[in-house]
C-alpha positions in Angstrom: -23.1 -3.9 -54.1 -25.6 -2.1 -51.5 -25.8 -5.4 -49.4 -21.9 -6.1 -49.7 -21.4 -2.7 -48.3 -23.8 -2.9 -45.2 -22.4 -6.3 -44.4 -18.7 -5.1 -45.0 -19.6 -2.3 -42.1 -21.8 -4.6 -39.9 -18.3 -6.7 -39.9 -16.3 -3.6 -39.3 -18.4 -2.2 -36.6 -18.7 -5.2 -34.5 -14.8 -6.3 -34.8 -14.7 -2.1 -33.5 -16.9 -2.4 -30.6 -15.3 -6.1 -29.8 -11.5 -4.2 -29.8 -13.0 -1.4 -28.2 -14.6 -3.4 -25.2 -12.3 -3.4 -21.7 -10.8 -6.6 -20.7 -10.2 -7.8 -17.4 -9.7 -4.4 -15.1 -6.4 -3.2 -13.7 -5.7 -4.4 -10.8 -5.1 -2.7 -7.4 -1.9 -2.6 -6.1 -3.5 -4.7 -2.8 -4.7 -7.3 -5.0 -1.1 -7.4 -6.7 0.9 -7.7 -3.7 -1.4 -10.8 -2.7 -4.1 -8.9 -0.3 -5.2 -9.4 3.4 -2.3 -11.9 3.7 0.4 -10.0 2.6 -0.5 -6.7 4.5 -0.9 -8.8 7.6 2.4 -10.4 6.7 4.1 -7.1 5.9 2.4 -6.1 9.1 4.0 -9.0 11.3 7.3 -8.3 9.7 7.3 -4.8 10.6 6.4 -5.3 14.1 9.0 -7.5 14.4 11.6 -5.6 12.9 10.6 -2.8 14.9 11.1 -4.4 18.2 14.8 -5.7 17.3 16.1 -2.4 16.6 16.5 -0.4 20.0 16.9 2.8 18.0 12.9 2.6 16.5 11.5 0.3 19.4 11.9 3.8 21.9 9.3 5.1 19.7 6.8 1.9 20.3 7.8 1.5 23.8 4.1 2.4 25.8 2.4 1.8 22.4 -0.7 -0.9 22.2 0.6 -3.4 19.9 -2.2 -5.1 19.3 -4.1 -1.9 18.6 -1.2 -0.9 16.8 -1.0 -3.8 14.1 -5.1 -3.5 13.8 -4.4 0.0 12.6 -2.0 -0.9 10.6 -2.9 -3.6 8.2 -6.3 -0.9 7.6 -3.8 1.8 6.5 -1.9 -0.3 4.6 -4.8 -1.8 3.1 -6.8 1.8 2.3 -3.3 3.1 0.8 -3.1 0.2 -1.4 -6.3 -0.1 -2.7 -7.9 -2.9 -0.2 -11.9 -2.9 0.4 -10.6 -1.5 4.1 -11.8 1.1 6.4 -9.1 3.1 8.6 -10.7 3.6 11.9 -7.6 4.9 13.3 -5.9 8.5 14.1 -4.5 10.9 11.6 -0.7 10.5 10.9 -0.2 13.9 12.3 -1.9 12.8 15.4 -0.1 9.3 16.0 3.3 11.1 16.1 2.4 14.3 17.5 4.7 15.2 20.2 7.2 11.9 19.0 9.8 14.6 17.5 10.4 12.1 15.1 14.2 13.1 13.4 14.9 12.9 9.2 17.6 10.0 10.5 14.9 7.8 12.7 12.2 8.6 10.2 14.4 6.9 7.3 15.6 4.2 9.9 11.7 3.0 9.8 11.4 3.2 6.1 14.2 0.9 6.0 12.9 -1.3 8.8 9.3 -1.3 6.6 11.1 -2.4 3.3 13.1 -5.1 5.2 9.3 -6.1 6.2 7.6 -5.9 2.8 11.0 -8.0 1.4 9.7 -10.8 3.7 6.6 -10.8 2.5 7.5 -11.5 -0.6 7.1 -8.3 -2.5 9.1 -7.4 -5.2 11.3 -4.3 -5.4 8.7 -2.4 -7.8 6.5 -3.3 -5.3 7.6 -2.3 -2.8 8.5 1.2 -4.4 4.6 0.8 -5.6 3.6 0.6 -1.8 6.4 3.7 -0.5 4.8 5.9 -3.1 1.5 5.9 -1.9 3.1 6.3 1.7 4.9 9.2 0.8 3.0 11.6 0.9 2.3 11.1 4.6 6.2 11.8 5.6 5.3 15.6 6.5 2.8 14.4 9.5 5.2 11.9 10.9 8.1 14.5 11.4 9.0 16.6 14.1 9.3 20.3 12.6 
């Protein structure tokens, strides 16, 4: 009876610590969205979206592109969860002195999600990727 027990338990622990063992870890939202590619993509798409609509371009119009999309894709990657450094300025500095309005500001977010729809992302997606912008909004606006 002694031996049945111990076995019965030796069962029972090992079918605990088997349940009780993590699987395969949660993924990042970069690695969900498809990584590197799809911020460069969503990058791209931006850029190019922002350069068709007169009202947003005025804000780009003496801006470095090239540095511009660099920066970019490394904040979008750090936001998301990437294996990225951001190099580049705060928020508050990059649009210092822009006087960014509510109505322009939410102009861009709609010219962004046009640029993650592109790319492929799904709508909780892209709401996964504006959440973890959000909280940014307050540097980017003129006040």
């Amino acid at each position: 009876m002694v031996n049945l027990l111990k076995a019965s338990f030796l069962v029972l622990s090992i079918f605990l610590v088997a349940c009780a063992t993590p699987g395969k870890a949660p993924q990042s939202l970069y690695d969900e969205i498809g990584g590197q590619p799809t911020i460069e993509a969503i990058t791209d798409n931006f850029i190019n979206e922002i350069s068709f609509n007169e009202t947003i371009y005025r804000y780009f119009e003496k801006t470095n592109i090239t540095r511009f999309r660099e920066k970019f894709i490394e904040h979008l990657c750090v936001n998301t969860g990437g294996p990225c450094t951001y190099t580049g300025d705060t928020m508050l500095r990059v649009h210092q002195g822009q006087n960014i309005n509510e109505t322009d500001f939410n102009l861009t977010v709609d010219l962004l999600v046009n640029a993650m729809k592109k790319a492929g992302l799904t709508y909780p997606q892209q709401n996964q990727v504006l959440k973890v912008l959000v909280p940014m909004r307050g540097e980017m606006l003129y006040k």
